[in-house]
C-alpha positions in Angstrom: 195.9 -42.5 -97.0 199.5 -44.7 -96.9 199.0 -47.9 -94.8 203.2 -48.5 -93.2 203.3 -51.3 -91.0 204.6 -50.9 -87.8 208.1 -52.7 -87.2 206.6 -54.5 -90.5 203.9 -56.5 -89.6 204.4 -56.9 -86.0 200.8 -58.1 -85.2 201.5 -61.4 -87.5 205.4 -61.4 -87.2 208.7 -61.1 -84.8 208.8 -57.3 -85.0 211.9 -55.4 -86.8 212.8 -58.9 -88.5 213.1 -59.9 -92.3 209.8 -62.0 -91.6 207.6 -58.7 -90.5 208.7 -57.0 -92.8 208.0 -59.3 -95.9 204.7 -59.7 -94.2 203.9 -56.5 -94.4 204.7 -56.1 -98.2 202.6 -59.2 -98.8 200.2 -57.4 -97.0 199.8 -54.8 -99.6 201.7 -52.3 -97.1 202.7 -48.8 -98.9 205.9 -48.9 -96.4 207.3 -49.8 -93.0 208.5 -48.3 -90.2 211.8 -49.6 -87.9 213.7 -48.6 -85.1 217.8 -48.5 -85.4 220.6 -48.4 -83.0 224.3 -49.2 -83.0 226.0 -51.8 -82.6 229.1 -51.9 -80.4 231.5 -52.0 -83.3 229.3 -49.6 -85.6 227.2 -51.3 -87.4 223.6 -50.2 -87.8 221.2 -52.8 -86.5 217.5 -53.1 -86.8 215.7 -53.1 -83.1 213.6 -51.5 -81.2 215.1 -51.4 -77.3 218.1 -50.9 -76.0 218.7 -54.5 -74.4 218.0 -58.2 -75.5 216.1 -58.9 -72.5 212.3 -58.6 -74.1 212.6 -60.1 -77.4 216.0 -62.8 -76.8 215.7 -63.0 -73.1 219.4 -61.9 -72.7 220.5 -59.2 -70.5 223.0 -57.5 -72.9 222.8 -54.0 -74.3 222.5 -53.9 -78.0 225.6 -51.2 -78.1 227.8 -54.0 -76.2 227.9 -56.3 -78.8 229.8 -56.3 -82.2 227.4 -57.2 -84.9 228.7 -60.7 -85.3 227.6 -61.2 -82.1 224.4 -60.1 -82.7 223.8 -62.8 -85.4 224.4 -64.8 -83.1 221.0 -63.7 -81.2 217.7 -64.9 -82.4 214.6 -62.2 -81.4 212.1 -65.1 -80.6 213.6 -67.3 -83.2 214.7 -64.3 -86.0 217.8 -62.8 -86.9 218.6 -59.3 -86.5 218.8 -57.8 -89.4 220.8 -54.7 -90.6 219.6 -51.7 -92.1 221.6 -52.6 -95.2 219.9 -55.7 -95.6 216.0 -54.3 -94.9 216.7 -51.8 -97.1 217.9 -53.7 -100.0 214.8 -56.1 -99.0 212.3 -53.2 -99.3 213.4 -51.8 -102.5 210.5 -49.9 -104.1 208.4 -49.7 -100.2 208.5 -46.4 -98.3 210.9 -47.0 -95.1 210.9 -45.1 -91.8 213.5 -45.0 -89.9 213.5 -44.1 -86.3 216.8 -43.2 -84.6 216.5 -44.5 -81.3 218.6 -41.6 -79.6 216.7 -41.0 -76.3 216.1 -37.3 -75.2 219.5 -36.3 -74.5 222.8 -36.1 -77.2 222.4 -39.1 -80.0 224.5 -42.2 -79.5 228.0 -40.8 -81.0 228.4 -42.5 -84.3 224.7 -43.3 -85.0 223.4 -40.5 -87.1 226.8 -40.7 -89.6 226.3 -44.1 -89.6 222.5 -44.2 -90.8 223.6 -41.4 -93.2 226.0 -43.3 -94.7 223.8 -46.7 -95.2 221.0 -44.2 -96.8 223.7 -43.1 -99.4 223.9 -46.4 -100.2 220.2 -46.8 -101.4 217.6 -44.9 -103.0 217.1 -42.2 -100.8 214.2 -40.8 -101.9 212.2 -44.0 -100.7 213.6 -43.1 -97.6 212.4 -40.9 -94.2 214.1 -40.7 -91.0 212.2 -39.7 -88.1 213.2 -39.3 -84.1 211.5 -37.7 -80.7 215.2 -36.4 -80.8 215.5 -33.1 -82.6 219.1 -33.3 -82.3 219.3 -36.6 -83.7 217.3 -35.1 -86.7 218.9 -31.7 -86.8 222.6 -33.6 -87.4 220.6 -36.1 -90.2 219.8 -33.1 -91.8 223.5 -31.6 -92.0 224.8 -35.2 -92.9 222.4 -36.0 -95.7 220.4 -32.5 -96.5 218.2 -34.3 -99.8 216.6 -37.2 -96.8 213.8 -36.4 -95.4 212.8 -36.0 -91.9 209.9 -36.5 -89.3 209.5 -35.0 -86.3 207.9 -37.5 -84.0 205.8 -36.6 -80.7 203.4 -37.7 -78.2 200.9 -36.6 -75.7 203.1 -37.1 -72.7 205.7 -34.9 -73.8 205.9 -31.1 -72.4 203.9 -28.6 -74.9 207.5 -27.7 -76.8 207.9 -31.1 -78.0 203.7 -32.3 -77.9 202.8 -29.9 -80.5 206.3 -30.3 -82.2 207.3 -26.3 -82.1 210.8 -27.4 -83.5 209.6 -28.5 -87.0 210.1 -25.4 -88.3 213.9 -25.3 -86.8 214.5 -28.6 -88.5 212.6 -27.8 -91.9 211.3 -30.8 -91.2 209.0 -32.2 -94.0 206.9 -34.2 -92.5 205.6 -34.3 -88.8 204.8 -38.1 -86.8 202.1 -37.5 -84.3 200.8 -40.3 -82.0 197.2 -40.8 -83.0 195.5 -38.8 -80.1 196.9 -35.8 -80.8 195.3 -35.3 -84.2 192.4 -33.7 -85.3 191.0 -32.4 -89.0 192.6 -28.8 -87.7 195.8 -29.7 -87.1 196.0 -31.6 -89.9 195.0 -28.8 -92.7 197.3 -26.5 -90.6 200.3 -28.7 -91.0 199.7 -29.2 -94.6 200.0 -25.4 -94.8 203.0 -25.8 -93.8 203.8 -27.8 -96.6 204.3 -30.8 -94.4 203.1 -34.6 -94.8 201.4 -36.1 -91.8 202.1 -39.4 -90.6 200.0 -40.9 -87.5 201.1 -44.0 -85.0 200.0 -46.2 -83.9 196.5 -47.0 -85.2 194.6 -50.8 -85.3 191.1 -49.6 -84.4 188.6 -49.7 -87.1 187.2 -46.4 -86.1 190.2 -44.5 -85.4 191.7 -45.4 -88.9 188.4 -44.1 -90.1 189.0 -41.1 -88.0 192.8 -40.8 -89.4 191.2 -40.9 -93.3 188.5 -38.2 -92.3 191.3 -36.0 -90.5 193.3 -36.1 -94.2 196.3 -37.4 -92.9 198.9 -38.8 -95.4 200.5 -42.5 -93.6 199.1 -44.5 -90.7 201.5 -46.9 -88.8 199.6 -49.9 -87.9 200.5 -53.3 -86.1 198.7 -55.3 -88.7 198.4 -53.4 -92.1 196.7 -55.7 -94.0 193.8 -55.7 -91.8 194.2 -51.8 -91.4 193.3 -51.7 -95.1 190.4 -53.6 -95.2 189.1 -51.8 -92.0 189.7 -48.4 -93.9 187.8 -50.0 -97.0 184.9 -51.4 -95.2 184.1 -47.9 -93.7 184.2 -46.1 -97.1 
């Protein structure tokens, strides 16, 4: 089972920053996982919410501000890093990347724009997952060889809680949260030919629960205690 660290090591470090995610590598981390948006002049930025307020205590909207701008802004004392940069960073790591797109159209310009920065890269250490099926549908037509996780979670309505439109997508791989997984559903979505990768999971037991179940990736907080929690259980 793949250990990814969730917005890098976010339990030790300023999540989605440079510092998180060399953490988590240090960590012995198979991956990470980050959260992109864009910016107001079309750049594609690493963070998590939509505004500044949480992490900068700023008011401004992420997609109101040219990326210049954002360097300007320090997440609790980090930069903002690009996607470019992280994944030039992360070269031989496993990287998720979750289009932020809400559950309506994708921000116009986002999908092209993470396309294009993949192209860039090594795209086969690459995944791009979303809760938005239409973010994901439009990945696929942009760049057909990346693969793609459907994510979901238990508050969702049954369509998108047991992730009917995988099959739609061809997705390859399918992002449950943690609650909703169990040894069946597992083996049944490796029939499918499908990877399975769980967030978000710190508790000893549940990890334990995740290896039993036979699922490929956990996301957790801190990965390098993930792993030694997994170990200590074997």
């Amino acid at each position: 089972m793949k250990i990814w660290g969730h917005r890098g090591a976010s339990a030790l470090a300023v999540e989605n920053t440079m510092a998180a995610f060399r953490r988590a590598r240090a960590d012995g981390a198979d991956g990470v996982e980050l959260d992109v948006r864009l910016s107001a002049d079309g750049a594609v930025v690493v963070f998590h919410d939509d505004d500044l307020r949480r992490l900068a205590d700023r008011p401004e909207r992420v997609d109101r501000l040219t990326l210049l701008e954002l360097r300007g802004v320090r997440a609790r004392g980090e930069p903002i890093p690009t996607l470019d940069e992280v994944l030039e960073e992360l070269a031989g790591l496993t990287v998720n990347v979750e289009i932020k797109a809400g559950d309506r159209l994708p921000p116009r310009g986002l999908v092209d724009a993470v396309a294009r920065v993949i192209r860039r890269h090594r795209a086969d250490e690459v995944l791009v997952s979303s809760f938005n099926p239409l973010a994901l549908l439009e990945l696929r037509a942009r760049a057909p060889s990346v693969v793609i996780g459907l994510l979901f979670h238990r508050d969702q309505a049954r369509p998108l809680r047991e992730g009917w439109s995988r099959h739609l997508l061809g997705a390859r791989a399918v992002h449950p949260e943690h609650v909703l997984v169990d040894e069946e559903r597992v083996a049944r979505w490796h029939r499918e030919g499908r990877a399975v990768n769980v967030w978000t999971v710190d508790d000893p037991g549940e990890l334990a629960r995740m290896a039993r179940a036979g699922v490929d990736a956990v996301i957790a907080n801190d990965p390098g205690a993930a792993r030694a929690a997994i170990a200590a259980a074997r």
